[in-house]
Every structure is written in C-alpha cells, then in structure tokens.
C-alpha positions as CSV (number, residue, x, y, z in Angstrom):
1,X,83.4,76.5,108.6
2,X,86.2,74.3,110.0
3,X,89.0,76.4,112.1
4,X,91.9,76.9,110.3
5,X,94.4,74.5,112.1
6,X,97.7,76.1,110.7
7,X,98.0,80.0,110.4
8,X,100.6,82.5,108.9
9,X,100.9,86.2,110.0
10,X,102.7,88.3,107.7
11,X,103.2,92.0,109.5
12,X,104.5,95.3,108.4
13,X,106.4,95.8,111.6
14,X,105.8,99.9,111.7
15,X,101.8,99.8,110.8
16,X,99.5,100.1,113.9
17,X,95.8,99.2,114.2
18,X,94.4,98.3,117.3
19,X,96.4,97.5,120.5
20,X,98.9,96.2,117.7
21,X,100.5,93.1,117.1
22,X,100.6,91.9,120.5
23,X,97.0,92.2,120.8
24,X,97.0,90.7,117.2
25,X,98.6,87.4,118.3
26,X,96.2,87.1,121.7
27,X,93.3,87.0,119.4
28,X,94.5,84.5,117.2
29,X,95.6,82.9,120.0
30,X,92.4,82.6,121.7
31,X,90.9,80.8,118.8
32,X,91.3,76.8,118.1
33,X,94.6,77.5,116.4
34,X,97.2,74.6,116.3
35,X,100.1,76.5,115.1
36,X,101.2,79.8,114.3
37,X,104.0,80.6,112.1
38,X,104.8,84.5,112.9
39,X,106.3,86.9,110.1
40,X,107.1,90.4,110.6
41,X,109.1,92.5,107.9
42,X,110.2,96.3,108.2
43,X,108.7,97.0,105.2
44,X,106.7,95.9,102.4
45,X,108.9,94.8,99.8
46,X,110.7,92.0,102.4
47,X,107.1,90.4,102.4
48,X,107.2,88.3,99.7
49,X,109.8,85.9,100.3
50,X,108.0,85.2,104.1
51,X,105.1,84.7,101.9
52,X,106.7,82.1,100.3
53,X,107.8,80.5,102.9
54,X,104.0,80.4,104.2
55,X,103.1,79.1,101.2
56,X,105.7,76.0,101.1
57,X,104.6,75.4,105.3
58,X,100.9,74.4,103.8
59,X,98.7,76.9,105.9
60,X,95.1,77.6,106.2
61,X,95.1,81.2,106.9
62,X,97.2,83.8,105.4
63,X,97.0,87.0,107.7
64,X,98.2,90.2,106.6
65,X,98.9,93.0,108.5
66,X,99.5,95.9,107.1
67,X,98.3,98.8,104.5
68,X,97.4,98.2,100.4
69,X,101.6,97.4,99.9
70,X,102.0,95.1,102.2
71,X,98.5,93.5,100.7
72,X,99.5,94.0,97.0
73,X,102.9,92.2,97.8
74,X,101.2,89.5,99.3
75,X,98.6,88.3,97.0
76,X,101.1,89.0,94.1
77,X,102.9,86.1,95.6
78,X,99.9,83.4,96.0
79,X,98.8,84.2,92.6
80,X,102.2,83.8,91.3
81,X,102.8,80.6,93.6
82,X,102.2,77.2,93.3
83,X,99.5,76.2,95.3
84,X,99.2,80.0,96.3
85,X,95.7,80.5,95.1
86,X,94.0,78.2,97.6
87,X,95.2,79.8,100.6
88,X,92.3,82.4,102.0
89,X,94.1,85.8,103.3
90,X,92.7,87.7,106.0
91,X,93.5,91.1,105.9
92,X,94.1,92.9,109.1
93,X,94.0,97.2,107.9
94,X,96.4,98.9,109.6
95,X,97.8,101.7,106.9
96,X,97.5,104.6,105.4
97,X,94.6,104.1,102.7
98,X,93.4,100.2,102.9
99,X,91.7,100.8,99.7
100,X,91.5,97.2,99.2
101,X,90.1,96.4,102.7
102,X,87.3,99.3,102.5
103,X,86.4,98.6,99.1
104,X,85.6,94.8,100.2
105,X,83.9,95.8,103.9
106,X,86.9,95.0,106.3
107,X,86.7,97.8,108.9
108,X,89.2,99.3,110.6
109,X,88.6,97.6,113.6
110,X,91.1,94.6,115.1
111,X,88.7,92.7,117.1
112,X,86.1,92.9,113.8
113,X,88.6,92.0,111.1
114,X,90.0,89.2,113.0
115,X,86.3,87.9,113.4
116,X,86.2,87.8,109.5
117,X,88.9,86.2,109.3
118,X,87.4,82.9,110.9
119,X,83.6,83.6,110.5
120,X,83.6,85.5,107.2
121,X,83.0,84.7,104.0
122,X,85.5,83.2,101.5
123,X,85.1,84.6,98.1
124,X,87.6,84.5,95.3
125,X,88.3,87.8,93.6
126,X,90.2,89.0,90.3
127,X,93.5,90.8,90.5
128,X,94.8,93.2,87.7
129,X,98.5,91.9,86.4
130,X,100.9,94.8,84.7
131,X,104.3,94.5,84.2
132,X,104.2,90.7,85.5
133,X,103.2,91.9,88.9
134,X,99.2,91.9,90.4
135,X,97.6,95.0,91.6
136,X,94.2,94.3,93.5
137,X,93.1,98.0,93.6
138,X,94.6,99.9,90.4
139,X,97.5,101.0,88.7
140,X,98.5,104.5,87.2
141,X,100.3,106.6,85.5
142,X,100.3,110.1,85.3
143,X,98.8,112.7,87.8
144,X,99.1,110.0,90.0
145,X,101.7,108.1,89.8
146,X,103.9,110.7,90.4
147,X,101.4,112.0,93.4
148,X,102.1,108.3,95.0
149,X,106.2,108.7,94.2
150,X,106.4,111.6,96.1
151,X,104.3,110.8,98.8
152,X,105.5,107.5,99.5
153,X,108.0,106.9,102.4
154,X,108.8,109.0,105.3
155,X,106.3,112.1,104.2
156,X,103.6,109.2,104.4
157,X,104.7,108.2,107.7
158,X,104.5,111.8,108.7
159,X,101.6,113.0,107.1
160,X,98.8,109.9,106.7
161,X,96.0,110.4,103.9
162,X,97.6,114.1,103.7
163,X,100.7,113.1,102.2
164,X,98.5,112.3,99.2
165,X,96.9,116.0,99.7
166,X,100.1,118.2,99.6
167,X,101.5,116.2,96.7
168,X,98.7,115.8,94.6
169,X,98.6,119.7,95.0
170,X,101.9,119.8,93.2
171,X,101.4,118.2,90.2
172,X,97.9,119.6,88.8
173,X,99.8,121.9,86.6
174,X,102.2,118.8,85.4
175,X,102.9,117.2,82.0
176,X,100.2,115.8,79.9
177,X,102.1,113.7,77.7
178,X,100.1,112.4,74.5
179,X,99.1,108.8,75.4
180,X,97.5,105.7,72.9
181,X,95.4,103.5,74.4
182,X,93.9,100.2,73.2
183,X,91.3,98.4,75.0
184,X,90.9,94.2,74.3
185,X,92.5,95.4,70.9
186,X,90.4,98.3,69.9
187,X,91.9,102.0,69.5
188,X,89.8,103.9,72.0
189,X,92.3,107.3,73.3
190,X,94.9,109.3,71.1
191,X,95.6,112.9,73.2
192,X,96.8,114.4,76.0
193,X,96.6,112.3,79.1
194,X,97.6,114.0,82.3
195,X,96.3,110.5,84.0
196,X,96.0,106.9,83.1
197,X,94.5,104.7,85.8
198,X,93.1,101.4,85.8
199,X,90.6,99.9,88.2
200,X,89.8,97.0,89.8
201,X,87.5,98.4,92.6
202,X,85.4,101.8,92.2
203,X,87.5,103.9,95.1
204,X,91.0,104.5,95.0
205,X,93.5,107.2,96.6
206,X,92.0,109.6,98.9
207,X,88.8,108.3,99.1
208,X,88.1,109.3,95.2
209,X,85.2,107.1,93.6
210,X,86.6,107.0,90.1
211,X,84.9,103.9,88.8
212,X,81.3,104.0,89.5
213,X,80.6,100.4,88.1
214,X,83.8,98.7,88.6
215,X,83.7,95.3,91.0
216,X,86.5,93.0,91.8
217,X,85.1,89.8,91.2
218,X,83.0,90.8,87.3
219,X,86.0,89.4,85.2
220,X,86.5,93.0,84.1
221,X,89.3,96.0,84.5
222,X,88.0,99.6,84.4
223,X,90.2,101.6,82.7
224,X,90.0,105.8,83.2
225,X,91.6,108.7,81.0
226,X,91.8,112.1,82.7
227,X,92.9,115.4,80.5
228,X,92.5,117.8,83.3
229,X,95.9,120.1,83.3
230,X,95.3,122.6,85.8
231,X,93.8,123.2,88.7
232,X,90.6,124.7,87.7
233,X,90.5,122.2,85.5
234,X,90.9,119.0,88.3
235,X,88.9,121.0,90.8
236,X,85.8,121.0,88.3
237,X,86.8,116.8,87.2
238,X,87.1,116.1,90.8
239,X,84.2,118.1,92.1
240,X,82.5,116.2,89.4
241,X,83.4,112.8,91.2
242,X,82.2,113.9,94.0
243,X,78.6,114.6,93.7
244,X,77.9,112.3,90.5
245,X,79.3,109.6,88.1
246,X,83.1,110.6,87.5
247,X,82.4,109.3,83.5
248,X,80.1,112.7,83.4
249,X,83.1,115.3,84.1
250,X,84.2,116.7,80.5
251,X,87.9,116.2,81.3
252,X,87.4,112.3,82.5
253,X,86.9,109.4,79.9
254,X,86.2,105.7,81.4
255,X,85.3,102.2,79.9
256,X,86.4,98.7,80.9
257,X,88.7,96.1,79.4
258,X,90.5,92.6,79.9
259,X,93.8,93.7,78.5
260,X,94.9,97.2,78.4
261,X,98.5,98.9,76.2
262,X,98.7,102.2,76.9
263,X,101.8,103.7,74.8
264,X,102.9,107.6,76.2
265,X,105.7,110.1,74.3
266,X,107.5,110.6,77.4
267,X,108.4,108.0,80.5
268,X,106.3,108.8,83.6
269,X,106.5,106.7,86.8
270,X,103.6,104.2,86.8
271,X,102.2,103.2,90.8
272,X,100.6,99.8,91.8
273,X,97.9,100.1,94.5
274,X,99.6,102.8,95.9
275,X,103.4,101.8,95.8
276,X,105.6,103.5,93.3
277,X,107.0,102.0,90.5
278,X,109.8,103.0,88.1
279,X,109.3,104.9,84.7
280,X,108.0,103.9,81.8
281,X,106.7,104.4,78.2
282,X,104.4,101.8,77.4
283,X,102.5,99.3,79.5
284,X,100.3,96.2,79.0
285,X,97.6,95.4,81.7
286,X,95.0,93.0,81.8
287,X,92.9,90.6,84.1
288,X,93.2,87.5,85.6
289,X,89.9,86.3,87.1
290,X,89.5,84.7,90.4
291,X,92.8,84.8,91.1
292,X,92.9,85.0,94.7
293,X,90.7,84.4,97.8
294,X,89.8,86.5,100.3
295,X,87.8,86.5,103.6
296,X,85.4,89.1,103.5
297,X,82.2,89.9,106.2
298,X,79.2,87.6,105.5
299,X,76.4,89.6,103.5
300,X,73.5,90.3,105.4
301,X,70.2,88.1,104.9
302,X,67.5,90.1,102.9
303,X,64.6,91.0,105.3
C-alpha cells in the first residue's frame, strides 16, 4: 500500500486517548508523510465544514479523532461531498462509546489505531441516511432517544458510559406512543412502541448487542421494535440480550430493511449514533450501500 502523501486530522479538541494529540501528530509524523493539514474543533458539530475543507485540499487520509459524533459528522460529509467517498478515514477512538470503531475492530489503543490507519485494510462500508443526514451505527427513537438527549453534554463529560446508565434508568417507565412501521413498503408494526431503533452494526449504546445478524457492509438496515414499558419489563428484554438473541425476548421485535417510515402519535426526539436530534413524528430511513471507506485491521490468515 502506497503512504498516503497528503493527510487531514480532524480532532475533537476535549476527547483524550492516548498521550493525546500531541502524541497523535509525532506518530503521523514519524511516517513518510508529505503534508499535514491539522484541524481541531471544540466540538462535534464544527467538524463538518473542516471536513470540507479536507475534502477540497485533495487528501489521502482522513483522520478522525474523536468519539461516534465527531465520526458520524464526518463521514456524513464525504458521503454527501463531491469526491468525498474516495477518501479512506482513519479513525482514532477517543470518546465515550466508539461504537463504530469497536464494532469494526479499531482498539482503543493510539499507537494500534494509527498502525491501521497506514497498514490496514481499506474496505468500503454502508451508512444508514434519515432525515438527509448518515448515521454509521443506528438511529432511534424512543427509550433511547431520549436516554441519549439527556445524557449528552456536560453529564457525559462527567459521567462516561454511566451517563447512559443514570438516564436510561429514568425513562423505563416513559411513553409508549403507538408507532406504524413499514419496511421496503410492507406493513410490519402497528402498537405501542416504547423504542424504535435502526441498525447498521449489531452493538450499540452501552455495550447492548441488539442486532445479532446486522453487518455494515450486507447492503442491509436492521430495524428493532421494543414494547417493554417498565422496568421489569426492560430488565427481562434486556436480560434477554444479554445471554441470547435479543429477537427471542417477548417485548423485542427485529427484521431488516432498505428503506424504513416509521409514523408515531406523539413527537419524541430521534438520536443519530449517539447525538441527539430534535423531535419528530414520522421518519424515513433507508440505506445507501458502500458509501464510505474505511481503514479497518487486516483479517487474520486462516491457519
């Protein structure tokens, strides 16, 4: 694999990993590198336009430092942008959850993951698109989109992986609104929904495998119902999920889809790989395959 010649770094300037960014830039650094255009934002939602602006200088490498917002924001851009697509994006896991990172093998780990991002493979994967934005991990509404509202922000920064804990503990007794729910034009759901989510890898929030089957690059969106409403009730689903498939807990309903409208009585704030979102009523999602590429670790040789 040739060295990339011209490199980008896109950084969340309050995420850590490692000895930071300082020891982020000596490692790319140390590497054949010809230039390196350096971006750092305080927080996620400043990170498209310096995308852009990567995009337009005609780099090699796109690296992203940062958690699943700062990651979302990013490849929303390059698979939006013109030219966007061809650029591989090296992601350097310094959040809270890195769902996306874990989910494709990129440990936690700033000497590794910058390793991948030269040596590693280069493999294109799909992206979920709702609302004219692309989510790489899920989207949802519900139970946990307003877990994710309340958690996001300065509780987050306080609290880690147990901001999602302490809120998610406040809403298993919330609304169930009744939610419709179509899948590539078929009727499939018509109850009481106390959680829509939509998958584009099998673990999201907190660690929770919720779509045994789902894979990134199959073409495919996994799409989940949960009628849980209260906590007996998402102690027995989530127990469930735990020790066997999550599709085998009587209060969890999951198929997969290209194109997804879910239609709810009341507006509930909808979440994109973890970032909140604003309300809503009805939603369309659906796939766009291969959208964006990715370095990932190089699979080990069958023995």
């Amino acid at each position: 694999m040739r060295t990339p010649r011209t490199i980008a770094v896109v950084a969340h300037q309050r995420k850590t990993l490692g000895g930071g960014l300082d020891e982020l830039r000596r490692l790319l650094t140390g590497r054949d590198v010809e230039k390196l255009l350096w971006y750092e934002v305080p927080k996620s939602r400043k990170a498209p336009k310096k995308v852009r602006k990567a995009v337009r200088a005609g780099v090699d490498l796109l690296v992203v430092w940062g958690g699943d917002g700062m990651v979302q924001r990013t490849l929303d851009v390059l698979a939006q942008e013109k030219g966007g697509s061809k650029i591989p994006v090296a992601i350097m896991p310094a959040g809270t959850g890195n769902l996306l990172a874990g989910n494709l093998g990129i440990p936690t780990d700033l000497e590794k993951a910058v390793d991948i991002a030269f040596t590693g493979e280069r493999r294109r994967y799909d992206l979920g698109r709702l609302a004219g934005e692309h989510f790489a991990v899920m989207a949802g509404v519900g139970f946990d989109g307003a877990m994710i509202k309340d958690a996001d922000g300065a509780l987050k920064d306080r609290l880690g992986k147990l901001a999602y804990v302490w809120t998610g503990l406040r809403h298993v007794n919330g609304e169930a609104p009744h939610a419709t729910i179509r899948i590539d034009g078929t009727d499939w759901f018509d109850g009481e929904a106390s959680c829509v989510l939509i998958g584009n890898v099998g673990t999201i929030t907190g660690g929770i495998h919720a779509f045994d089957d789902a894979s990134p690059d199959d073409g495919w969106l996994d799409v989940g119902v949960a009628t849980a409403q209260n906590a007996l009730q998402w102690a027995r689903a989530l127990g469930t999920m735990a020790v066997s498939r999550s599709d085998h807990s009587p209060f969890v309903r999951t198929t997969r889809a290209r194109r997804i409208d879910v239609t709810l009585a009341s507006k509930l704030e909808y979440e994109l790989d973890g970032g909140a979102r604003a309300k809503t009523k009805e939603f369309t999602a659906e796939i766009v395959p291969a959208a964006v590429q990715i370095c990932v670790p190089r699979a080990e040789p069958a023995s």
